[in-house]
C-alpha positions as CSV (number, residue, x, y, z in Angstrom):
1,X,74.4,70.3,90.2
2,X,77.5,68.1,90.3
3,X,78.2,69.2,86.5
4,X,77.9,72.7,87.1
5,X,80.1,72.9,90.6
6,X,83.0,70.9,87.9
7,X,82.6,73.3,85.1
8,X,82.5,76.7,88.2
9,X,86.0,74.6,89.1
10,X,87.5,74.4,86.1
11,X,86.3,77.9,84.7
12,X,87.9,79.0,88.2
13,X,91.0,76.9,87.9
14,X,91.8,78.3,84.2
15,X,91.1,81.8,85.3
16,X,93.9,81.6,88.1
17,X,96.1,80.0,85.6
18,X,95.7,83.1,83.1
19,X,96.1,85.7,85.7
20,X,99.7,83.9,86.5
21,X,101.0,83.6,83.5
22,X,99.8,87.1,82.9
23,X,101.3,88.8,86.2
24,X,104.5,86.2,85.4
25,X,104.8,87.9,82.0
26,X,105.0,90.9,83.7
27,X,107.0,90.5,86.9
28,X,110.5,91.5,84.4
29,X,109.1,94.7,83.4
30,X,107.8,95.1,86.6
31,X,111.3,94.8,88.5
32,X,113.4,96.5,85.9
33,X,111.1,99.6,86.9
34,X,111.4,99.0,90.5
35,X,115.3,99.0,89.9
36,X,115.4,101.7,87.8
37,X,113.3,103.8,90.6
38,X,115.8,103.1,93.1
39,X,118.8,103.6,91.3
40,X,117.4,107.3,90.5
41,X,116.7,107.3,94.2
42,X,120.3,106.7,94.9
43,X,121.8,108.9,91.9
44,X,119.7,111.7,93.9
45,X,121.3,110.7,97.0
46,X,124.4,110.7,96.1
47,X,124.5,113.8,94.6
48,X,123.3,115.6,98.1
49,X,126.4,113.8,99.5
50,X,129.0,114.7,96.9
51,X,127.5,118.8,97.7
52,X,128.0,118.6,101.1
53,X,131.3,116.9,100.7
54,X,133.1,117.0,97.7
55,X,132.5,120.3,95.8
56,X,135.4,122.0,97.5
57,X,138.3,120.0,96.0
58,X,136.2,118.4,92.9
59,X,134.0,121.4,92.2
60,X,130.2,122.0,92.0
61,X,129.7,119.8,88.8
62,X,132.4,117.5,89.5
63,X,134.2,119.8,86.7
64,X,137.5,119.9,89.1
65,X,139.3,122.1,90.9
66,X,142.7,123.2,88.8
67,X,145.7,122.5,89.9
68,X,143.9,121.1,93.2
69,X,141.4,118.1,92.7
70,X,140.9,116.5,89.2
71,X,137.2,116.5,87.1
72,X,135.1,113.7,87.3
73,X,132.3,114.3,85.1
74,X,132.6,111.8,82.8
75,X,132.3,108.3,83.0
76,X,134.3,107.7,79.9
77,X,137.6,109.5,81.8
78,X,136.5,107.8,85.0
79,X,136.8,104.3,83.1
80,X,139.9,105.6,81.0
81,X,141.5,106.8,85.2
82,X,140.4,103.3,86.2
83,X,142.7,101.5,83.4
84,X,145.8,103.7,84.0
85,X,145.6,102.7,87.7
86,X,145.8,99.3,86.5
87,X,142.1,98.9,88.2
88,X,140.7,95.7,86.9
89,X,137.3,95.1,87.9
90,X,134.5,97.8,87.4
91,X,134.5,101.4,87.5
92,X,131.7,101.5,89.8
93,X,133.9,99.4,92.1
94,X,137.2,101.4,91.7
95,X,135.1,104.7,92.6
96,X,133.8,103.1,95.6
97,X,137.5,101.8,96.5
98,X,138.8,105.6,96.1
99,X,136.5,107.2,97.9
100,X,136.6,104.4,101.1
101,X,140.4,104.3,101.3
102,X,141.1,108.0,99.4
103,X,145.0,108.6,98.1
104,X,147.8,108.6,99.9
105,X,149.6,110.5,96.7
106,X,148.3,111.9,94.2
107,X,148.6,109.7,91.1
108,X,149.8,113.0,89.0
109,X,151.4,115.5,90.8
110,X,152.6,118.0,87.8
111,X,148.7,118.7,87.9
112,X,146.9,118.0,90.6
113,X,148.5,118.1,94.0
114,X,145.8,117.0,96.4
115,X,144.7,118.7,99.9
116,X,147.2,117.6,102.4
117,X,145.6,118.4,105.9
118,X,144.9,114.9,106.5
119,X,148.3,113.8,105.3
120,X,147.3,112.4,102.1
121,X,146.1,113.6,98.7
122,X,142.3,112.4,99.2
123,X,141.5,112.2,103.0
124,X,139.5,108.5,103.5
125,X,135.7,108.9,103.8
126,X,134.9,105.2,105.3
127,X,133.6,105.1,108.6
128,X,135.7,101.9,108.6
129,X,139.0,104.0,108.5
130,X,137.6,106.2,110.6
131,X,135.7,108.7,108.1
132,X,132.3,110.4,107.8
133,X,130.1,107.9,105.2
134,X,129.0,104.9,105.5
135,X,129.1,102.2,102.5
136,X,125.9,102.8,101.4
137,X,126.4,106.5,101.3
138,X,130.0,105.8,99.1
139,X,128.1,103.9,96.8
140,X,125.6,106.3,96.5
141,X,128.2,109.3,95.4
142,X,129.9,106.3,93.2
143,X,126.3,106.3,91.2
144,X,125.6,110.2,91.0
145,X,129.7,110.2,89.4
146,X,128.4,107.4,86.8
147,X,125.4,109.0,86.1
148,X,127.2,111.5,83.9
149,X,127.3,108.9,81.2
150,X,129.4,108.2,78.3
151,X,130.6,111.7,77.4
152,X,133.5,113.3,77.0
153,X,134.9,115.6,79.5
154,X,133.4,119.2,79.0
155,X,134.8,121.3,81.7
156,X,132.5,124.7,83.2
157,X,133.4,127.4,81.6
158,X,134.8,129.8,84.5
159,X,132.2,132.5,86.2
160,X,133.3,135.4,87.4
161,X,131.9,135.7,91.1
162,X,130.5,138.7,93.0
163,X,132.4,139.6,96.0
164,X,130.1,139.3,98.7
165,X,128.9,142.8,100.5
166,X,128.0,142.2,104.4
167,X,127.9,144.2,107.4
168,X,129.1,142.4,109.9
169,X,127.4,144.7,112.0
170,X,124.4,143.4,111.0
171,X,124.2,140.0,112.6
172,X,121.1,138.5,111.0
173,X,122.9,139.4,107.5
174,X,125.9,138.2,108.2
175,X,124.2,134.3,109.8
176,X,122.5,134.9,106.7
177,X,124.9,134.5,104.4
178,X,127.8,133.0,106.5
179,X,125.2,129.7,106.6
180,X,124.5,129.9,102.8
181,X,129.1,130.0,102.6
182,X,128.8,126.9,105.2
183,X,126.5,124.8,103.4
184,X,128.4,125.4,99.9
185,X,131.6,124.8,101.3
186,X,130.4,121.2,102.7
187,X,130.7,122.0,106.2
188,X,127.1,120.3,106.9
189,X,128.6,117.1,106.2
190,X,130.6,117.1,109.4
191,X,129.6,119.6,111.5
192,X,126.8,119.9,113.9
193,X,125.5,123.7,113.9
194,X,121.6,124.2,114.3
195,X,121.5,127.2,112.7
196,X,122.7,125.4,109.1
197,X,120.2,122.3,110.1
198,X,123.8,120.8,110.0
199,X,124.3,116.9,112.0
200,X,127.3,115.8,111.1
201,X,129.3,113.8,113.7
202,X,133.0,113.8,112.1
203,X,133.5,116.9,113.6
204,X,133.4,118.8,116.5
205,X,129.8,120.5,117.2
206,X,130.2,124.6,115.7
207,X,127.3,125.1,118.1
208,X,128.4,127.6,120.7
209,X,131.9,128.0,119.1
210,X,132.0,132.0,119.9
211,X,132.4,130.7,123.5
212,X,134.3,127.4,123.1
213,X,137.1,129.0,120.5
214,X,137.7,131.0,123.4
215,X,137.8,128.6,125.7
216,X,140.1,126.1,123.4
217,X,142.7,129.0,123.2
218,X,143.5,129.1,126.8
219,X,143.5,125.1,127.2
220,X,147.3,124.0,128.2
221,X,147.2,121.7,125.1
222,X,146.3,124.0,122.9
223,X,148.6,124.1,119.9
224,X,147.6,126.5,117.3
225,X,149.0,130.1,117.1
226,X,145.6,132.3,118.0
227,X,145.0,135.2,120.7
228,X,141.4,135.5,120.2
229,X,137.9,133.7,119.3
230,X,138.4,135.3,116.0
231,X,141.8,133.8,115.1
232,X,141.2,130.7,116.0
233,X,138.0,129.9,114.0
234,X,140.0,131.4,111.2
235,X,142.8,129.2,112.1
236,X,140.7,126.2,112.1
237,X,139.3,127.1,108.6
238,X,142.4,127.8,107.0
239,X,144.9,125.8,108.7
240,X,142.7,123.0,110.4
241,X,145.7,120.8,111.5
242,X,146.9,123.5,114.1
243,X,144.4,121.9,116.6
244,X,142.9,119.1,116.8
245,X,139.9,119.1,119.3
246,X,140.3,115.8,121.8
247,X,138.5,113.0,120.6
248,X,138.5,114.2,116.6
249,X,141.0,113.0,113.9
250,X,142.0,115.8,111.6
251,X,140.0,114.7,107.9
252,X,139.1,118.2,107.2
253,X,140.8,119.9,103.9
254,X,142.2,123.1,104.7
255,X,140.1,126.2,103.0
256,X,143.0,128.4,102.5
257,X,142.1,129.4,99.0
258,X,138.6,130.6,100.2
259,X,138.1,133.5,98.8
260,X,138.4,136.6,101.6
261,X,135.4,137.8,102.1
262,X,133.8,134.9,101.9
263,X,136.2,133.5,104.9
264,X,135.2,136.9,106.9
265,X,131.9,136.7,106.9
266,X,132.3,132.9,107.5
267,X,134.5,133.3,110.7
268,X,132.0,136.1,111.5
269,X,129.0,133.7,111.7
270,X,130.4,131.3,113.9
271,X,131.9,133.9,115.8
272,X,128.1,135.1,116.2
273,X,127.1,131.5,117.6
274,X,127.0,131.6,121.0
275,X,123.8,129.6,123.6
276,X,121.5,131.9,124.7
């Protein structure tokens, strides 16, 4: 009885020592997948961040915006931009450094000149200076720009756009397609409007701004150049430095080269939010 309780023991004992080595031989292969499936996780991520705020000055695929903002889809002119700035460490590390801090001149002026509402060619986007993301969210968009690989720089071929048709009589058209123009243009990242699903907390809430624009315009410290509701969420748009709402810092770009109709129907959509 004795015998056979030993031998159960050892038969017992060699069986847990196969199934460690065997889950041990594994556990690398197991973790490089985990890691991959969280990197892809955080490539995703980041490129739902870099929509909803970069595509303005850096464009829809990171293909640039001429003479504005330059292309960053391509990790070999991201690494060859990193050694020119005299950027020693890793790319992934110099992108994460640009995007906290941003520029306070652009590096190349003769081609890119930068938006300038904030005062500098590339607002900050660190909460720790003061801006929308937080670190994990920078490193996130720092993954999604890496994530285009070793290629060389293939820039969109230019598409002609439709001029978009809207009566702006017809206010469920018009909130329509003024959220679609809002969510494209980034305004979700910053901006609270229900309507949009938007929660941002940079700045000011756009709920209710048909009644508060006309509201702002009549405060004693108001110090843009508007007469009505209208003009001054066209104002803010276009020319966003012109008032600064209490408690905000100016960050936002201005979207003067909107394209018209898409700033009319825009302003109009805003101009149509008002609590019921």
């Amino acid at each position: 009885m004795i015998r056979t309780q030993i031998t159960l023991g050892v038969l017992l004992m060699l069986v847990s020592v196969g199934a460690v080595i065997f889950l041990g031989a594994r556990e690398e292969e197991r973790m490089a997948v985990a890691t991959e499936s969280q990197l892809a996780r955080r490539i995703e991520n980041g490129a739902a961040l870099f929509h909803n705020n970069c595509v303005r000055c850096h464009g829809e695929h990171a293909e640039g915006v001429p003479g504005l903002c330059p292309p960053l889809n391509s990790l070999t002119l991201l690494t060859a931009r990193a050694e020119e700035t005299g950027w020693t460490g890793s790319v992934h590390n110099w992108l994460v450094n640009t995007i906290e801090g941003g520029r306070l001149e652009s590096t190349r002026p003769d081609e890119y000149v930068g938006e300038s509402a904030s005062g500098m060619a590339m607002p900050f986007w660190s909460q720790q200076y003061g801006g929308p993301l937080r670190e994990d969210q920078i490193q996130d968009i720092a993954y999604f720009l890496q994530n285009f690989g070793e290629t060389e720089l293939v820039e969109e071929p230019g598409v002609e756009r439709t001029p978009i048709a809207v009566d702006v009589e017809d206010s469920e058209a018009v909130i329509e397609a003024g959220v679609e123009i809002y969510t494209a243009q980034g305004c979700v990242g910053c901006h609270q409007l229900d309507v949009a699903n938007a929660n941002g907390q940079t700045g000011p809430t756009h709920n209710n701004l048909g009644v508060t624009a006309e509201q702002r315009i009549e405060d004693p410290n108001y110090t843009g150049e508007a007469t009505t509701a209208e003009e001054y969420i066209r104002e803010s748009i276009v020319n966003p430095g012109a008032y600064v709402v209490e408690g905000y810092q100016n960050i936002m770009p201005p979207y003067a080269a909107m394209p018209e109709d898409e700033l009319n129907v825009l302003v109009q959509m805003l101009l149509l939010q008002r609590d019921e």
